[in-house]
C-alpha positions as CSV (number, residue, x, y, z in Angstrom):
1,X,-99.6,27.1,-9.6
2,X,-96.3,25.2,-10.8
3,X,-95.1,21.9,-9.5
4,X,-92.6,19.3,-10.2
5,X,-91.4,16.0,-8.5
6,X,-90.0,17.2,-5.2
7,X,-91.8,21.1,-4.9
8,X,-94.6,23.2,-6.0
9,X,-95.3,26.9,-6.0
10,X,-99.0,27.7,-4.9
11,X,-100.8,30.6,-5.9
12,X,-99.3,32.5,-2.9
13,X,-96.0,32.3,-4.7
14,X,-95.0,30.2,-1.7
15,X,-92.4,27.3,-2.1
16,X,-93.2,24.1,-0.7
17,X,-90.3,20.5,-1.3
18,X,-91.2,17.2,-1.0
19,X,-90.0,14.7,1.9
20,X,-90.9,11.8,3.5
21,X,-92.3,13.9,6.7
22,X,-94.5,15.6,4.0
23,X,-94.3,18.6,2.6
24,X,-92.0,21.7,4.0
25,X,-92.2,25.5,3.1
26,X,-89.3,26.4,1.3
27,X,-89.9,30.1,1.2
28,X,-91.4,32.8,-0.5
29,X,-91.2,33.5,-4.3
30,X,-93.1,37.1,-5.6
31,X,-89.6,38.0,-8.1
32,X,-90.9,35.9,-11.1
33,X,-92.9,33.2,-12.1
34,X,-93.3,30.1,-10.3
35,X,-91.2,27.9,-12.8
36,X,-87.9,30.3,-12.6
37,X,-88.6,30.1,-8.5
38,X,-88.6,26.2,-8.7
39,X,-85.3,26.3,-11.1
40,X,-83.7,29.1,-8.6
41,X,-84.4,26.4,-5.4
42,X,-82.9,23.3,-7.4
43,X,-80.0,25.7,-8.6
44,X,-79.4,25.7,-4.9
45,X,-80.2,21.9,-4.1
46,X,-77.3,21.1,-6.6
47,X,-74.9,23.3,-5.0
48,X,-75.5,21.2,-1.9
49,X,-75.0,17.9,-3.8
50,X,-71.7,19.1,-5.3
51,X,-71.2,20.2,-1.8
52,X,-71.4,16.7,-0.6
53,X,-69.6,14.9,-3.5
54,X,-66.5,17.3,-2.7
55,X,-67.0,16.4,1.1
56,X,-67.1,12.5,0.3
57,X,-64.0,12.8,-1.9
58,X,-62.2,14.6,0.8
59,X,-63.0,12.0,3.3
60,X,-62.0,9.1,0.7
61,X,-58.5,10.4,-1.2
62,X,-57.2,12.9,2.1
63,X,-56.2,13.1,5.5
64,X,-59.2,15.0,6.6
65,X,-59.7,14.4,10.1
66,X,-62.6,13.4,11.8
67,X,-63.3,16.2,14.2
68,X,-63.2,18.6,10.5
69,X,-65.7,15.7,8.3
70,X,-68.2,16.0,11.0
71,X,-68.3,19.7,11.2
72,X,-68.7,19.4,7.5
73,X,-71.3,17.4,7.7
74,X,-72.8,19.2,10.4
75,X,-72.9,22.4,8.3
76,X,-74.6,20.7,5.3
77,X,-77.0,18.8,7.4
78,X,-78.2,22.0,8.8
79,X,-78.6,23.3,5.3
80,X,-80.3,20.5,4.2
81,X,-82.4,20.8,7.8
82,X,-83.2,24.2,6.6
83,X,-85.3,22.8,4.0
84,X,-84.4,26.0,1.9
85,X,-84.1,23.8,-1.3
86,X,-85.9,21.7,-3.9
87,X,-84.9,18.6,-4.3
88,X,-84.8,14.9,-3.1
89,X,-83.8,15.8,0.8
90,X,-84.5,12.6,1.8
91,X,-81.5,11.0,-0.3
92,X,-79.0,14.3,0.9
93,X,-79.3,13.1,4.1
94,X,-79.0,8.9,3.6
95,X,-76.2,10.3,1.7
96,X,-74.6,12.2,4.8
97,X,-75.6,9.9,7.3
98,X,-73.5,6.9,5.2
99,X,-70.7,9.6,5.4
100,X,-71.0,9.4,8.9
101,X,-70.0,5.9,8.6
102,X,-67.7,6.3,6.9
103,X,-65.6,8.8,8.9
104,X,-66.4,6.8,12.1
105,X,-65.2,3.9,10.6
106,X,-62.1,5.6,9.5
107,X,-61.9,7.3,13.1
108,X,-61.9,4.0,13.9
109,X,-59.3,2.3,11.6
110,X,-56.5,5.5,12.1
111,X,-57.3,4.7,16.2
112,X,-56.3,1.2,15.4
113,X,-53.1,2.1,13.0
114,X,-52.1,4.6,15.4
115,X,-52.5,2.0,18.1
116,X,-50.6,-0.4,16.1
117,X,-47.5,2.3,15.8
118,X,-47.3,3.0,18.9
119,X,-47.2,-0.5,19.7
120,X,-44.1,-0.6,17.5
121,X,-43.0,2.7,18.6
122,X,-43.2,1.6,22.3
123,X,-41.5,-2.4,21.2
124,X,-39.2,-0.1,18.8
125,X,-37.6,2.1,21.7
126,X,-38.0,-0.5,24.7
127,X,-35.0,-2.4,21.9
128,X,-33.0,1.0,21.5
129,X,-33.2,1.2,25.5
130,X,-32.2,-2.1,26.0
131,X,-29.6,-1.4,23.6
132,X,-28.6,1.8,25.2
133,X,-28.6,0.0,28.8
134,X,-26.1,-2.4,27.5
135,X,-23.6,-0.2,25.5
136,X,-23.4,1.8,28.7
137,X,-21.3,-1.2,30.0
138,X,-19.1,-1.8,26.8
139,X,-15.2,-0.1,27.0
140,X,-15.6,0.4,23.1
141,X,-15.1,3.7,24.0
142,X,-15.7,4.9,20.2
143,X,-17.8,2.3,18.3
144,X,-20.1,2.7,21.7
145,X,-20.4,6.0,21.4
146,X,-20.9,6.4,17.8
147,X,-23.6,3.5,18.2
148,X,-25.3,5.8,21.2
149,X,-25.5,8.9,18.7
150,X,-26.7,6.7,15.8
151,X,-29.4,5.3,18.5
152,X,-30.5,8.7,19.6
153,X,-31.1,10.3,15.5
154,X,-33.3,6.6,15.7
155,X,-35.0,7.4,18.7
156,X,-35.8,11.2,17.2
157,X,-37.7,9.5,14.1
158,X,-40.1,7.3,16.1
159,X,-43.4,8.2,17.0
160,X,-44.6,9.6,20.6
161,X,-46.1,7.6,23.0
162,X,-48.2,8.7,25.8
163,X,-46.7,11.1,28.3
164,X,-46.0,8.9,31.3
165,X,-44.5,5.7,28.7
166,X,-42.9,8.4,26.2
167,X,-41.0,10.4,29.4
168,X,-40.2,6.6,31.0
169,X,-38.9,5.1,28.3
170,X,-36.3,8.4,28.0
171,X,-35.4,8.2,30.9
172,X,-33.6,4.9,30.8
173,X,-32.3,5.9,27.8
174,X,-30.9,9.4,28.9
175,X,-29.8,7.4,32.0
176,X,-27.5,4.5,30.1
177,X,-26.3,7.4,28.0
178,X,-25.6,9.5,30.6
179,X,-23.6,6.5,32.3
180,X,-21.5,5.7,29.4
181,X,-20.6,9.5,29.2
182,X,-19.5,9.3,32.9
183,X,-17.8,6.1,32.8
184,X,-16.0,7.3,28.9
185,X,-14.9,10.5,31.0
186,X,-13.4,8.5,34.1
187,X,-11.7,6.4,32.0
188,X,-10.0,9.0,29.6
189,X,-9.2,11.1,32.3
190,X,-7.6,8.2,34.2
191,X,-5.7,7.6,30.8
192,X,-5.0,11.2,30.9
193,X,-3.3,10.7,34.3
194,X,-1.2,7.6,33.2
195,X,0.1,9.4,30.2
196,X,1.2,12.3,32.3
197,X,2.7,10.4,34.8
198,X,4.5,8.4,31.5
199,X,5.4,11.5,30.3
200,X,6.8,12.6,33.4
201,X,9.1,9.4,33.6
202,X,10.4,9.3,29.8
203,X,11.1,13.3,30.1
204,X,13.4,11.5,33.3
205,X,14.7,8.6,30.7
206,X,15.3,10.7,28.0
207,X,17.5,13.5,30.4
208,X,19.2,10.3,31.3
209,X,20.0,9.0,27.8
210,X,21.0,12.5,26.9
211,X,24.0,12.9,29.5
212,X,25.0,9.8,28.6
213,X,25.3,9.9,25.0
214,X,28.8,11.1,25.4
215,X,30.0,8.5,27.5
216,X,33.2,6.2,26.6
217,X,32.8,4.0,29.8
218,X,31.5,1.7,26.8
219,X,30.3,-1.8,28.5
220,X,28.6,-0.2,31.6
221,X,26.7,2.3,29.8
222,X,25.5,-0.1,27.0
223,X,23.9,-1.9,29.8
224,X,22.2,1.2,31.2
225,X,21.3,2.0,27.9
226,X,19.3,-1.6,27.8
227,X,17.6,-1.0,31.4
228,X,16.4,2.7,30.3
229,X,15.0,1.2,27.5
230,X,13.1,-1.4,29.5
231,X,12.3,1.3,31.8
232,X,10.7,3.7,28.8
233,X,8.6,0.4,27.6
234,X,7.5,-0.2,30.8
235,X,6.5,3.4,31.6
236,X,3.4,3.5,28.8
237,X,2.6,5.7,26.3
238,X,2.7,9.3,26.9
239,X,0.0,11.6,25.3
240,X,0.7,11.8,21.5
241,X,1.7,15.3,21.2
242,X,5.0,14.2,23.5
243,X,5.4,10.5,23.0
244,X,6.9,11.3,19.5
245,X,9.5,13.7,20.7
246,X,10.6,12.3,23.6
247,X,10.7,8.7,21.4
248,X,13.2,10.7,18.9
249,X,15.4,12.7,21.5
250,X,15.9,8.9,23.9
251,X,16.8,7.3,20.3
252,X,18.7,10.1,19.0
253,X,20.9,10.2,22.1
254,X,21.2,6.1,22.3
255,X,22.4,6.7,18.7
256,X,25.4,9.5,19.3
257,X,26.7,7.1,21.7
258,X,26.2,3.5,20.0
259,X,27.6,5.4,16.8
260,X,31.1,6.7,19.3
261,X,31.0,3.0,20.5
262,X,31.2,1.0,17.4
263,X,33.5,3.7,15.3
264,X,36.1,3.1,18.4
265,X,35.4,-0.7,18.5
266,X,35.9,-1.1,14.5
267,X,39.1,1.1,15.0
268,X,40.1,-1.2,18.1
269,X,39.2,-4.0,16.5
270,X,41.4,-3.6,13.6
271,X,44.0,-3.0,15.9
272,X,43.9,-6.1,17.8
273,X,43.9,-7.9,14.8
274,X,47.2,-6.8,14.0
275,X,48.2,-7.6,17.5
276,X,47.1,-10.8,17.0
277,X,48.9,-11.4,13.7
278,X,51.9,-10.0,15.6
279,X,51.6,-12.6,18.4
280,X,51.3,-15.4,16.4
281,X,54.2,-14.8,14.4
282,X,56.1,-13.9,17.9
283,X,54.5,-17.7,19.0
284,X,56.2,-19.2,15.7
285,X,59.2,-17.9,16.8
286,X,59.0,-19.3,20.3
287,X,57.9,-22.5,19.6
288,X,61.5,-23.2,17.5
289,X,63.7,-22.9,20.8
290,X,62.1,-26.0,21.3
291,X,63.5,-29.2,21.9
292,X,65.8,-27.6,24.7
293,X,69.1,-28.6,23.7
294,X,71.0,-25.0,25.6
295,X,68.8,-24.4,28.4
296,X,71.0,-21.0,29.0
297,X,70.2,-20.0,25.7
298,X,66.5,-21.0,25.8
299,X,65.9,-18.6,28.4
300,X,67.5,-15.7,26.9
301,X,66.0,-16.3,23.5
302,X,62.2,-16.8,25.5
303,X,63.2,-13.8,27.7
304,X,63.6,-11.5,24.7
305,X,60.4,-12.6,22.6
306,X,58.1,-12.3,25.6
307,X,59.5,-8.6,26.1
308,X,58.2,-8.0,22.4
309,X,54.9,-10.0,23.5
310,X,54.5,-8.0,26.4
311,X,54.7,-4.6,24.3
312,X,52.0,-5.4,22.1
313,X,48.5,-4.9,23.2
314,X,45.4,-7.0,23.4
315,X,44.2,-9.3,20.9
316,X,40.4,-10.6,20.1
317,X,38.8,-12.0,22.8
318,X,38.3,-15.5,21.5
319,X,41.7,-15.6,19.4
320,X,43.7,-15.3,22.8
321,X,43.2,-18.7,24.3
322,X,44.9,-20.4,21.6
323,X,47.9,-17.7,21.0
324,X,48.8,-17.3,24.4
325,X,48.3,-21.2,24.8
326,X,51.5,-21.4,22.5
327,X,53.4,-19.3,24.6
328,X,52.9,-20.8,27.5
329,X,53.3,-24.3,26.1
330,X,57.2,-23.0,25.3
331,X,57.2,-21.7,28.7
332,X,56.1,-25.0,30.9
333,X,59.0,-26.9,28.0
334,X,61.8,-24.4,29.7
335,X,60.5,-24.6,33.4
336,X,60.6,-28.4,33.0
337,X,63.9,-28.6,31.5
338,X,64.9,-26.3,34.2
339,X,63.8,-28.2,37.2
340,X,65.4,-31.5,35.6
341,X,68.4,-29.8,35.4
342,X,68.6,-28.1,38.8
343,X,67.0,-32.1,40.2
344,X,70.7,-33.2,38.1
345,X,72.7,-30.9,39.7
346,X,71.6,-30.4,43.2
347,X,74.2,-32.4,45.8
348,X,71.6,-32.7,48.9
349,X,69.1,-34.2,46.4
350,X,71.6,-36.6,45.0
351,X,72.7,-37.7,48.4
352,X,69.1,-37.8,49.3
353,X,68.6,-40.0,46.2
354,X,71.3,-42.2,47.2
355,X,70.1,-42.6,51.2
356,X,66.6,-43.9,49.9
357,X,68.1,-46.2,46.8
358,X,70.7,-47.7,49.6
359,X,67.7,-48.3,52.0
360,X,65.3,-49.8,49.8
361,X,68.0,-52.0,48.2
362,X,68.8,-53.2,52.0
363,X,65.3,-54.2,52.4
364,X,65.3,-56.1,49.5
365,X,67.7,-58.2,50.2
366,X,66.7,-58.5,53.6
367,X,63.0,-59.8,52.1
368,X,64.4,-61.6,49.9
369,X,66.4,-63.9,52.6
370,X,63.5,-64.0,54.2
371,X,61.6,-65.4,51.5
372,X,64.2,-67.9,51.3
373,X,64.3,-69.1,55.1
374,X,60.3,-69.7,54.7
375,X,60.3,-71.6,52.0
376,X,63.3,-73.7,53.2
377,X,61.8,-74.4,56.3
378,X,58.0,-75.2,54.9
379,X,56.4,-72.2,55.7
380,X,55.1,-71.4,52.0
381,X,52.1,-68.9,53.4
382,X,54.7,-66.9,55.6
383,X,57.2,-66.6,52.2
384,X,53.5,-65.5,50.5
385,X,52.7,-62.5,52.7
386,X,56.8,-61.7,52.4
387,X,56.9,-61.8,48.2
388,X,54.2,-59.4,48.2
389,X,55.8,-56.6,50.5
390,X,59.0,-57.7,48.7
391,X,56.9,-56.5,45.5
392,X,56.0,-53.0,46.9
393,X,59.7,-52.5,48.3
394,X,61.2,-53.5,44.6
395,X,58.8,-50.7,42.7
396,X,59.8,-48.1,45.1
397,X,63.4,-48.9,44.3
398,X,62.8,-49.0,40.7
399,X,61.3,-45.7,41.0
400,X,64.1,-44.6,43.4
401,X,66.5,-45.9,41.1
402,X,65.1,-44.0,38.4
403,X,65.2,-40.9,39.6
404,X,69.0,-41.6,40.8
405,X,69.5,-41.3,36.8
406,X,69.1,-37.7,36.3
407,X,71.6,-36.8,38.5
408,X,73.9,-39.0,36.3
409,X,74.5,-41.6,37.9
């Protein structure tokens, strides 16, 4: 018989181990002697303590799941169960059941940090959904939208929840998306709509400008010109594969006809600078006849300058005041000169003259001996009231008197 701490081999060749329960038939052994059959039973009580070393390091340093640790654990409990081993059995299984722990406690602590992430999973996409709900109201159109995607690759990296939170919590998000995308697409299309109907009103503006680029009706069409071009900025912007041309054809006709305009203005306004160097020269010349000295010859010499006035044309707009104001400064001198010669030499005015002059002078003297009766007899407030009409009959024959002059006499 051969025996060592934890088996023996009886004379049967029958192997018995050691436990606390007492001892347990390991099997039989008839192949050699009872020392190789001990050595060939702890040759396989090592393998299961490598076994289990292996299993503990794969429970400590991976991510071995529970559910695959216990059916390890299972599998070398049953072997050590078996009892088809020499060796300390007893300490094999105090070694497996701490395993145990261990896994349960790790169950435990991976339940907790996956509890924990989808805690912040759940916190993390109630914020991107509240985001999401918000940005569906915003008219950012493109920083919204780029936002939304850049929410969306967010939402793709964070963790499930459960089902009925997970599916929830999409929802709302799909739903503000969604809502943007509708409201994004309303609004563009309405744009789209406003840009036509622009586009449909400057093609009108610029087929407009176009006829009347050629124009020479210069003032009126300059001031079309400015209302089509309060029309065009009040009309919007068309889409931007139109707005450019039609913006190049309305300026490019504006421009053939501003261009016509100011080559015939520079050309007419060189011209009427030499009309008015001509006038004023022709102004200088009038303004010599003057004093009148030959009325007769006045007129003929005013006659014949204003014929050469009249054949040139017009002069600059604010230069004319003052030249023609010369002309008609000579002109007033003749007219005047004229009326106090035709007042000199008209017989009914002279004998009109000499009627009022004759009556005024009457009722001078008349007041006068009037005067002259009050004061003799006393009657100083009486020859008051008489001196002054006596005062206002006496300017009037001045002034008659006067005008009795220019008749000569």
């Amino acid at each position: 018989m051969s025996s060592d701490p934890w088996g023996r081999v009886d004379e049967t060749g029958t192997v018995y181990v050691r436990t606390a329960d007492g001892e347990q038939v390991v099997g039989s052994w008839q192949a050699g002697s009872p020392d190789e059959a001990l050595a060939y039973f702890e040759r396989k009580y090592e393998g299961l303590v490598v076994e289990i070393g292996l299993l503990e390091r794969r429970v400590k340093t991976t991510d071995l799941s529970a559910k695959d640790a216990f059916a390890a654990i299972d599998h070398i409990r049953e072997q050590v169960d078996a009892h088809h081993v020499v060796g300390d059995l007893d300490a094999l299984r105090a070694r497996l059941d701490k395993l145990v722990k261990a896994v349960e406690a790790r169950r435990e602590e991976r339940k907790a940090q996956r509890a924990r992430q989808s805690d912040e999973a759940r916190h993390a996409k109630e914020e991107l959904v509240a985001e999401a709900e918000q940005l569906a109201q915003s008219d950012q159109w493109r920083a919204a939208g780029e936002r939304l995607r850049a929410l969306v690759d967010t939402w793709k990296g964070l963790p499930r929840l459960d089902r009925k939170s997970d599916d929830e919590l999409w929802h709302r998000f799909s739903h503000a998306r969604s809502a943007f995308s509708k409201r994004r697409k309303a609004h563009f299309a309405q744009l789209d709509a406003q840009r036509e109907e622009a586009r449909k009103t400057k093609e009108k503006l610029v087929a407009e400008a176009e006829a009347l680029s050629g124009s020479t009706d210069w003032g009126p069409t300059a001031a079309r010109y400015r209302e089509l071009m309060s029309e065009w900025k009040a009309a919007g912007r068309a889409q931007r594969e139109h707005e450019d041309d039609l913006w190049n054809r309305f300026r490019g006709a504006q421009d053939i006809f501003f261009a016509a305009r100011s080559s015939v203005f520079a050309e007419r306004d060189a011209e009427q600078a030499e009309n008015l160097k001509l006038k004023e020269e022709l102004a200088h010349e009038a303004e010599k006849i003057l004093p009148v000295t030959d009325l007769k010859a006045a007129r003929a010499a005013f006659r014949a300058i204003n014929e050469r006035w009249e054949a040139i044309g017009h002069v600059p707009r604010d230069a004319r005041p003052k030249v023609e104001g010369r002309m008609h400064a000579v002109e007033r001198a003749i007219q005047e000169s004229e009326e106090t010669e035709w007042r000199r030499t008209n017989p009914e005015a002279r004998a009109r003259a000499e009627g009022l002059t004759g009556q005024l002078q009457a009722a001078v003297d008349k007041l006068q001996g009037q005067i002259e009766s009050a004061r003799a007899a006393g009657n100083n407030a009486k020859a008051d009231k008489l001196q002054k009409e006596l005062d206002g009959r006496q300017a009037l024959l001045d002034q008659a008197l006067k005008g009795l002059q220019e008749f000569g006499g």
